[in-house]
C-alpha positions in Angstrom: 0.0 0.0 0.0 2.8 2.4 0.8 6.0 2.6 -0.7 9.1 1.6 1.2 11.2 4.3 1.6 15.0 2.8 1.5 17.6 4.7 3.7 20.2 3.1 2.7 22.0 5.6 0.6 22.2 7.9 3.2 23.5 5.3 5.6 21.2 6.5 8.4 19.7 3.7 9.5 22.1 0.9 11.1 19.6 -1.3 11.9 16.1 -2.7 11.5 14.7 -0.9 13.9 16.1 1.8 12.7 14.9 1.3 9.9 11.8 0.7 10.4 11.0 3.9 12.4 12.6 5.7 9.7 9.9 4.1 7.4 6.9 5.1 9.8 8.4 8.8 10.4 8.0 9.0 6.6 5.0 7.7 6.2 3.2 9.8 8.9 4.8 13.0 7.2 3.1 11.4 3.7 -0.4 10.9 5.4 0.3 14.2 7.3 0.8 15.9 3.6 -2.3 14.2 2.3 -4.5 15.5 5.2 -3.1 19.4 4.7 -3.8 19.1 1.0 -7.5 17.4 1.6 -8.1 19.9 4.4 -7.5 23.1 1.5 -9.9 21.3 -0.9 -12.2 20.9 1.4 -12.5 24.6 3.2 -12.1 25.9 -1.1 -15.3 23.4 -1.1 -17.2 24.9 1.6 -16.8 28.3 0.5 -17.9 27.3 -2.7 -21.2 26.2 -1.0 -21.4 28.8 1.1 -21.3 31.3 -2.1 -23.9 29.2 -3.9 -26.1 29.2 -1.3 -26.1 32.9 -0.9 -26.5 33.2 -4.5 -29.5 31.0 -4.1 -31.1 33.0 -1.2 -30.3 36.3 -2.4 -32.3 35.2 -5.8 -35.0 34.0 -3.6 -35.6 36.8 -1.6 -35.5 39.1 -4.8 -38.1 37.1 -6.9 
């Protein structure tokens, strides 16, 4: 499901425990970058609505 994320090249991780922290450090930080980018969609979203909605009601009250 998620990549593995090798830390080999930079010879940080000496072990795999290490190693395996490494790779859930990085992970978190991937979900964490997910969840920032889903959070802007979703308030752009809502104000969207929001704007629709007046549009709607404004209309309403006018007709």
């Amino acid at each position: 499901m998620f990549p593995t994320f090798c830390c080999g090249y930079s010879g940080q991780c000496n072990s795999s425990e290490e190693s395996r922290i490494h790779y859930y450090k990085r992970k978190l930080q991937m979900l964490k970058f997910w969840r920032e980018g889903i959070e802007r969609q979703l308030a752009a979203l809502d104000a969207s609505i929001n704007t629709l909605q007046s549009q709607i009601d404004r209309n309403q009250a006018d007709a």
